[in-house]
N, C-alpha and C positions, 0 to 999 in steps of 0.2 A: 504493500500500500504506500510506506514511505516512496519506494522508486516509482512507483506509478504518479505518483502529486508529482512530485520533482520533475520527469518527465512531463507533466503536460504543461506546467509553468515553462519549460522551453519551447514546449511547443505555441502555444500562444503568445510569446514573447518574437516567434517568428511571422505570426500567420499574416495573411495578405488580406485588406477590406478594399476591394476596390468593385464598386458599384457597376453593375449592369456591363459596363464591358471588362472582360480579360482581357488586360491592355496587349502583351504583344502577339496570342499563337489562339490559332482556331478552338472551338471549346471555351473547355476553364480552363486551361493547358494557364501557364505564367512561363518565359522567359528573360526576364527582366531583373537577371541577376548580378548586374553589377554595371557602374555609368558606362564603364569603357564599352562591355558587352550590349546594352543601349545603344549608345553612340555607332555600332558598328550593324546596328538592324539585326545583333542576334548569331551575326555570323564570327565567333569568337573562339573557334575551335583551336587555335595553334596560336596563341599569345607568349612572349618572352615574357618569363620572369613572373606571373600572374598567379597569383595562388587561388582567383576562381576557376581558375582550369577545372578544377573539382566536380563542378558545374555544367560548364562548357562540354568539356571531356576531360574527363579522367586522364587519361594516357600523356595528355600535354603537362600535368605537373611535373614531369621529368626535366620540362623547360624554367625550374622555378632553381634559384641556384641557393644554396644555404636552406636558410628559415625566414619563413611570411607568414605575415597576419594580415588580415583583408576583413574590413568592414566596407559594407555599402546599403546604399539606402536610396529608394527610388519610390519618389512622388507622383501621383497618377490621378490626373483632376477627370473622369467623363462624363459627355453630357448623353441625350438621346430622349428622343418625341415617340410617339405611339399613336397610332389613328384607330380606335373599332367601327367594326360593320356591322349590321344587320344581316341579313339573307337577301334583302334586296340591294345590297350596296351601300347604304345609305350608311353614314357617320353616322354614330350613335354617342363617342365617346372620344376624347381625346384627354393628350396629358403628358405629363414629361417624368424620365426617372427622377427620384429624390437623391439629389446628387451626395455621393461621401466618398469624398476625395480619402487615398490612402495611402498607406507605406509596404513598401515589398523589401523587404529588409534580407541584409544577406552576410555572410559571418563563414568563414575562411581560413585555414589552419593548414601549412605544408609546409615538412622539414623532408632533405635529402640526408638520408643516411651514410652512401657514400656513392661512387661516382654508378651505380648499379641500381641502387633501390632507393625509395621514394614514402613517403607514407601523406595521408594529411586526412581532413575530416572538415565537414563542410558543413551545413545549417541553412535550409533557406526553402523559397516555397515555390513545389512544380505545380499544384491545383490550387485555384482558389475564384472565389466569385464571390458579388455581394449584387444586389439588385431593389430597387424598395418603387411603390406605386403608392398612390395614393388607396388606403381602406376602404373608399366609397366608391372605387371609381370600377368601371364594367368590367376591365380586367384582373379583379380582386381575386373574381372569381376560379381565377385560373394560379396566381400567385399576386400577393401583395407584399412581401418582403422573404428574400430569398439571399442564404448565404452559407458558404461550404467556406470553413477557413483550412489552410494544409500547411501542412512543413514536412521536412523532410533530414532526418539525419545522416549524415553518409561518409562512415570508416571507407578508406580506400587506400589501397596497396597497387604500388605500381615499380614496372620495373624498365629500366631501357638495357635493352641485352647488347647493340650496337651501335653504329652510324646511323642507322636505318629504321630499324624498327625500336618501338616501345609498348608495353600494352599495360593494361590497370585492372583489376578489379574491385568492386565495392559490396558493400549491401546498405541498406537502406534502410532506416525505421521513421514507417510516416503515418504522420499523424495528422485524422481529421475530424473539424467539428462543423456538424451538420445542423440548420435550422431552417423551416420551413415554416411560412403562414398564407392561410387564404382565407376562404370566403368559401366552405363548404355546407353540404345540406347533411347534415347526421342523420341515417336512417331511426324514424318514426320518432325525431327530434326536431326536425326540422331547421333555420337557417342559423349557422355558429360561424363566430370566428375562431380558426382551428391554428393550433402552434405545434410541430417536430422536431422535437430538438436533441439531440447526440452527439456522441463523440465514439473516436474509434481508434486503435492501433492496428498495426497490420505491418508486414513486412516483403522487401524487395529484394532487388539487387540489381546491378550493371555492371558494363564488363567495357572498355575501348582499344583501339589498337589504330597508332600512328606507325605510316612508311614514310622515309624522304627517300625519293628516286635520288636527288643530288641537293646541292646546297640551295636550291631557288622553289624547288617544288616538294610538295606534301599533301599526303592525303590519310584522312581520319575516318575512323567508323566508331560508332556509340550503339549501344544497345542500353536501353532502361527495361527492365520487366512490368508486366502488371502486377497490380495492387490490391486485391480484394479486401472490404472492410466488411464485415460480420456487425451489423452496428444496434446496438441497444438503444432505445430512445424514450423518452416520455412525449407524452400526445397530449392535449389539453386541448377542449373545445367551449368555448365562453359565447352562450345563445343568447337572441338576441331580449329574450323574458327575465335575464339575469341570474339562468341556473349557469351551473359548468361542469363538464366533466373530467375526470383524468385517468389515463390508461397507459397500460407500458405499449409500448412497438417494438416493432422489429422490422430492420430493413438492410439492403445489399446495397453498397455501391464497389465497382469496379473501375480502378482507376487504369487506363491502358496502356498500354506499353508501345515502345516508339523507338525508332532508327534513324541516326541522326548519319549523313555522309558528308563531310567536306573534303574542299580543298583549298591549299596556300600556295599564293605567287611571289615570289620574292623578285621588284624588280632590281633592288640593289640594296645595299645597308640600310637604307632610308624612308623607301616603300613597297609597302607591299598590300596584294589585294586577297580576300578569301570569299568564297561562294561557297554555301551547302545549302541542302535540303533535310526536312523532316519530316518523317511517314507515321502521324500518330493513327494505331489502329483503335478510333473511337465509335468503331462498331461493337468495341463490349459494353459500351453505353446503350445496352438497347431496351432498358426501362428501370423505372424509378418504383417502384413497386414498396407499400408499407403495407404492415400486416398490424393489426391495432386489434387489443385483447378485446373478446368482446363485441366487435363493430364489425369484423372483418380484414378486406385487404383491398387500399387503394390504389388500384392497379392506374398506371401512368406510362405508354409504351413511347419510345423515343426512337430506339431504328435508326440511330446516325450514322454517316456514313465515314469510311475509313479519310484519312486525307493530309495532306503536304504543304509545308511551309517552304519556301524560298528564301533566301536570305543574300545582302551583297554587303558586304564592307570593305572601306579601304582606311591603311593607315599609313601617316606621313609623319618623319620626326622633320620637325624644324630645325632642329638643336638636336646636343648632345641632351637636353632637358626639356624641351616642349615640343611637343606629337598633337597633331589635331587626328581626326576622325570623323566619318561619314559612312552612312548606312542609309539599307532601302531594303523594306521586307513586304513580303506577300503572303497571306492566311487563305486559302482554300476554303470555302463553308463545307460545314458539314452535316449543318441540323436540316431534315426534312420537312416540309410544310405540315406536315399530318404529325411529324414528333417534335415542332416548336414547341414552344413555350418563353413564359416571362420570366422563367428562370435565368434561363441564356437569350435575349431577346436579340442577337448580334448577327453580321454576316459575315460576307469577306473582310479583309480589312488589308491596308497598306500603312507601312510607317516608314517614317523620312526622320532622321535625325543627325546632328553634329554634335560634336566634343571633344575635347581639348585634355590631355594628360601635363602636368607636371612632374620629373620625376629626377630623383639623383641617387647614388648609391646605397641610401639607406629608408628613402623611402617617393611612393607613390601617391599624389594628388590627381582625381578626374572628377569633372563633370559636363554633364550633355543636357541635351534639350530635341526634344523627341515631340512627335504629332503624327497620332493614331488617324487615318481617313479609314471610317467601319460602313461598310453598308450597311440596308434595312433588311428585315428578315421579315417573309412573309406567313403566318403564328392560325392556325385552323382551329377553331373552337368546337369542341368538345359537349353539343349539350344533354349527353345523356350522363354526365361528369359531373353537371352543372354551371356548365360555363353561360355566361349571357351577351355571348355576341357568337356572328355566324364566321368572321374571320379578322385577324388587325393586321396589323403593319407598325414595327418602329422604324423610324426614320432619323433624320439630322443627327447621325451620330458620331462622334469624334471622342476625342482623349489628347489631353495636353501632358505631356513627361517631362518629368528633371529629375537628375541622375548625381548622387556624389560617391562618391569610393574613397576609402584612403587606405591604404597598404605601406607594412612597415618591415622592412629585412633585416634579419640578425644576422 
């Protein structure tokens, strides 16, 4: 019980609140682990000297020289509008998210052993979403405040065998908490406002492996696994005559697992560019399903589909001590019109961002400035659910970033 509290005090010391959009990867996925990795749209796979490598990829801590500590912390303001319909088309409702801007906080530990082995441990969050609507408003009915907080801790061993290759392995203990409210009908109760709320542990691992063909090119591969949570919950339903009820639940989520590829260009000491891709398979997202003592099981089917991030960064040192940075990233959607929901109300999405490193022997200074462009997703109601509209639409949706790191070498 001691180690259980302790543990979740870290875990919620890390979690991520960031409102209706998952600022940078399709889903709730989060990438947004550190300014530089920001500043570069994501594509941060083979960094010198960086002890989020952890993060990034595993396998690259071998690029970390001595001992680093790495703090960072990223700022995520977003907005996003919503239209409901009728069955005839007709606007019935409109409204905007209750915006709550957050922190995606990240924390970094890598010592080399000797010129062979590597170790380090990382803290920081791959799922997270927060979402909120107005209590009165037609989409209540479907979610009015929604929020998954995640972290993730991650021992990792890594070794470089030569010139060429390096590979890492980890595991992971991640941790999430779950809350849920809307606007449902209790059978032969009639209309409540209903709350879900848990918490969960569960365990991973990943595995990476860097090639250098020669001194200018590189190429990386990431594997993360999935996540299954077995999750306990209490349910509360507070009607609108002023009785309320409470019940334990029970409910599954599966967080999925994903394959990350890059590559690095070296075009001289001073710049270089990296491209990758990511293949989250968030087809094990294919329902949200609770089971509630007593009431039954709220069955919620989602059916998303598998899908790829793109990513492009380049970095330039000015100096022996100042490097700017530039990135441009691509999210794939994944949610289907029949498995939307105001959970995740987002689409595709594109981010552009710049940033600026400080840095000298003993230690590292960055920060950026980032802007999320997310499309609208189009959300099919549900009224044998009890939803009260026939379809919506969010729309005007963006996210504003700023990014700090600072990194300390012994």
């Amino acid at each position: 019980m001691f180690l259980k509290k302790h543990f979740t005090i870290i875990g919620l010391a890390c979690v991520l609140s960031v409102p209706a959009v998952d600022a940078g990867a399709e889903g709730f996925a989060i990438n947004e682990w550190s300014a530089e990795g920001v500043a570069m749209g994501g594509a941060r796979m083979f960094a010198e000297n960086d002890a989020a490598n952890i993060a990034y990829n595993p396998a690259s801590i071998t690029k970390v020289r001595g001992e680093a500590f790495k703090q960072s912390a990223v700022y995520i303001s977003p907005h996003g509008k919503y239209t409901a319909y009728d069955a005839t088309g007709k606007s019935i409702d409109e409204g905007k998210n209750v915006v709550h801007a957050g922190w995606a906080p990240g924390n970094y530990y890598v010592k080399q052993l000797n010129d062979k082995d590597w170790i380090g441990v990382g803290l920081f969050s791959r799922f997270g979403m927060i979402s909120e609507f107005e209590r009165d408003s037609k989409v209540a009915s479907n979610a009015f405040f929604s929020r998954l907080n995640g972290a993730s801790l991650t021992p990792t061993y890594a070794r470089k065998f030569d010139n060429k290759w390096s590979a890492a392995v980890g595991a992971e203990v991640n941790y999430v908490g779950l809350e849920l409210q809307k606007n449902s009908q209790i059978p032969f109760m009639g209309g409540a406002a209903t709350q879900t709320k848990g918490e969960s542990w569960a365990l991973g691992w990943n595995a990476a492996a860097n090639y250098a063909f020669d001194s200018k090119n590189e190429i990386g591969l990431v594997y993360r696994s999935k996540v299954t949570h077995s999750m306990e919950a209490d349910f509360k339903a507070y009607m609108v005559n002023g009785m309320s009820i409470k019940r334990d639940a029970y409910g599954k989520v599966t967080l999925p697992d994903s394959w990350a590829i890059g590559y690095n260009h070296k075009f001289d000491d001073r710049t270089r560019v990296e491209l990758n891709g990511t293949y989250t398979k968030w087809s094990t997202y294919d329902a949200l399903n609770i089971d509630i003592e007593g009431l039954g099981t709220i069955a919620s089917p989602k059916n998303w589909s598998n899908g790829w991030r793109y990513a492009l960064g380049v970095e330039h040192k000015l100096s022996d001590k100042y490097t700017i940075m530039g990135g441009y990233a691509y999210d794939e959607s994944v949610i289907p019109f029949d498995g939307a929901d105001f959970i995740v109300p987002t689409g595709a999405r594109r981010t552009y961002s710049l940033g600026f490193q400080y840095h000298d022997k003993k230690q590292t200074l960055a920060m950026t400035l980032g802007f999320i462009d997310i499309d609208g997703l189009s959300i099919k109601g549900h009224v044998a659910a009890g939803d009260t509209y026939d379809t919506a639409r969010s729309h005007d949706n963006y996210a504003k970033v700023v990014g700090i790191s600072y990194q300390r070498n012994f």
